[in-house]
N, C-alpha and C positions, 0 to 999 in steps of 0.2 A: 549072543544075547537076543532072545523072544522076547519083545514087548509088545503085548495087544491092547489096543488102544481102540477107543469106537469113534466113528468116525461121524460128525454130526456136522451138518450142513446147515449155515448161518451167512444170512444177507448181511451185507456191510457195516449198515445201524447194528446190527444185533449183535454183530462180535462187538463194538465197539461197547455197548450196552455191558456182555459178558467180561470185555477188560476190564473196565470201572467197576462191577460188580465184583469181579478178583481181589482188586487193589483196594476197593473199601473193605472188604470180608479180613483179607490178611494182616491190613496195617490199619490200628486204630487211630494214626496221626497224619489219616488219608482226608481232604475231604472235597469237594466239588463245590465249584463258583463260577456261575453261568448266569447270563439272563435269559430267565423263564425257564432252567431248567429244574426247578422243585415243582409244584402242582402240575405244572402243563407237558413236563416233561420233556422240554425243547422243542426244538423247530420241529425236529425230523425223530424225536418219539427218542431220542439215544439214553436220556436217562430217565425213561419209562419205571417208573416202582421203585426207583433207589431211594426218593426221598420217606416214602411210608418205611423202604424195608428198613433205613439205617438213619432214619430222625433231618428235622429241618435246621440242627444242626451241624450235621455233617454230608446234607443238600443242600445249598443254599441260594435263592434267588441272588442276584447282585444288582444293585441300582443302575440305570440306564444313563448312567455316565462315566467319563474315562475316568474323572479324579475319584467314580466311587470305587472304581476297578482297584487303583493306585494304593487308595487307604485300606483296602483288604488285603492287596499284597504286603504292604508293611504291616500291617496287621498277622496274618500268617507267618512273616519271617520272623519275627518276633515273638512270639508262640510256639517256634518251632514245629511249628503245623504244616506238611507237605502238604500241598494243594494240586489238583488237577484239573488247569483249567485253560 
C-alpha cells in the first residue's frame, strides 16, 4: 500500500489549534469552553480564529469561576453537547 501524504510542519500550539479545528469541522456537537479563549484567543494564541470561523456559540468565553465551569458542564451533559475543554 503507497500512501503519500505531505508533510507539514506545526509548532505545538498550532497542531493543537489544527485538532480543535478537526473536531469542530467534523462534529457539530463539538464545542469549546475556556477562559479567554473566544476574542483573545487564549493564553498561548491555541484557539486563534475558531471563534469567528465557527460562531460564539460553539467558542465560548466561560466565567472566571469554578461553579461557572460546573453549571456549563452540566449544562453541556444535558444537551448532549461534547465539549472540549
Amino acid at each position: 500500500m503507497n500512501t503519500i501524504t505531505e508533510k507539514k510542519t506545526l509548532t505545538f500550539v498550532q497542531s493543537i489549534t489544527d485538532a480543535l479545528d478537526v473536531m469542530l469541522s467534523e462534529r457539530e456537537n463539538v464545542l469549546l469552553l475556556g477562559e479567554d479563549i473566544g476574542k483573545n484567543g487564549g493564553v498561548f494564541r491555541a484557539t486563534e480564529g475558531l471563534q469567528e470561523k465557527y460562531g460564539e456559540k460553539r467558542v465560548m468565553d466561560t466565567p472566571l469561576s469554578e461553579a461557572g465551569f460546573v453549571g456549563m458542564g452540566d449544562w453541556t451533559c444535558s444537551e448532549w453537547i461534547r465539549s472540549c475543554d
